[in-house]
C-alpha positions, -999 to 999 in steps of 0.1 A, spaced: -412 -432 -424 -412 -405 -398 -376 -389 -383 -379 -412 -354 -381 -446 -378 -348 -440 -392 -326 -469 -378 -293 -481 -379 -294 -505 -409 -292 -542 -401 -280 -564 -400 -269 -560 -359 -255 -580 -338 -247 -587 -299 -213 -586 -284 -207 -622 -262 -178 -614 -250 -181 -586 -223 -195 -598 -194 -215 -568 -175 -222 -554 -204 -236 -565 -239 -233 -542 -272 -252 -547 -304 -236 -539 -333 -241 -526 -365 -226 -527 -394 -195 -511 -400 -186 -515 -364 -213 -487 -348 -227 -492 -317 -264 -497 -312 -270 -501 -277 -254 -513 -245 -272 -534 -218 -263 -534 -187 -271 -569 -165 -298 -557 -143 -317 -587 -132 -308 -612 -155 -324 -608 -189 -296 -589 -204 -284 -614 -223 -319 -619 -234 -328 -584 -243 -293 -581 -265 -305 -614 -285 -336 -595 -289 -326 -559 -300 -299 -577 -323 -328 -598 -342 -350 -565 -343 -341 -551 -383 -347 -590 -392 -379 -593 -377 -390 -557 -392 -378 -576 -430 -397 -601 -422 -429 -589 -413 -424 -564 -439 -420 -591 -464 -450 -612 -448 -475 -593 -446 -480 -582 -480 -485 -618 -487 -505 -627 -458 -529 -598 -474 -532 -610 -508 -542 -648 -492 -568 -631 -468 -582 -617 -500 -586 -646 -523 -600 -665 -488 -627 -643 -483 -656 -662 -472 -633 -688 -463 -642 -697 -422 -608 -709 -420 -595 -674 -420 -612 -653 -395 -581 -658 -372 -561 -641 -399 -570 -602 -399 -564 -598 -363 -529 -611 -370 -520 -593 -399 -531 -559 -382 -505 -567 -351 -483 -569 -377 -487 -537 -396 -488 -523 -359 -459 -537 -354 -441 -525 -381 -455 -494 -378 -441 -485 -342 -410 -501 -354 -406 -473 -380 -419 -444 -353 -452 -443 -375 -473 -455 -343 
């Protein structure tokens, strides 16, 4: 993981209580980032951001498995739709952790 992919451990979460601006938090009370309402998808982009070191877990835990099925599929025509995916996901992850 490169400099840049070094995050503020999760789990983070959004401040509902302020109304111009929303604040995700990390644990032990630091700051993540502040959104300002600019157009109405603040509230939106603070869900977001504050789901963001799940979603890394997850796809970190998924695609590992979603790896090994493709392989014992192979031949299968049922998965063709499957390597596309699990590359957006490793892409994904991968500009997640500064690595893209």
């Amino acid at each position: 993981m490169s400099e840049r992919g070094k995050h503020t451990p999760g789990p983070w979460e959004m401040d509902p209580f302020i109304r111009s601006t929303h604040i995700v938090w990390g644990p032990d009370g630091q700051a993540v980032c502040a959104l300002e309402d600019r157009g109405g998808t603040m509230i939106a982009n603070a869900y977001l951001i504050s789901a963001a070191p799940d979603l890394l877990a997850a796809l970190e835990a998924l695609t590992p498995i979603l790896e090994a099925a493709e392989s014992n599929a192979s031949g299968n025509r049922e998965w063709f739709w499957v390597s596309p995916r699990i590359n957006a996901a490793r892409e994904a992850v991968a500009k997640a952790k500064g690595d893209a």
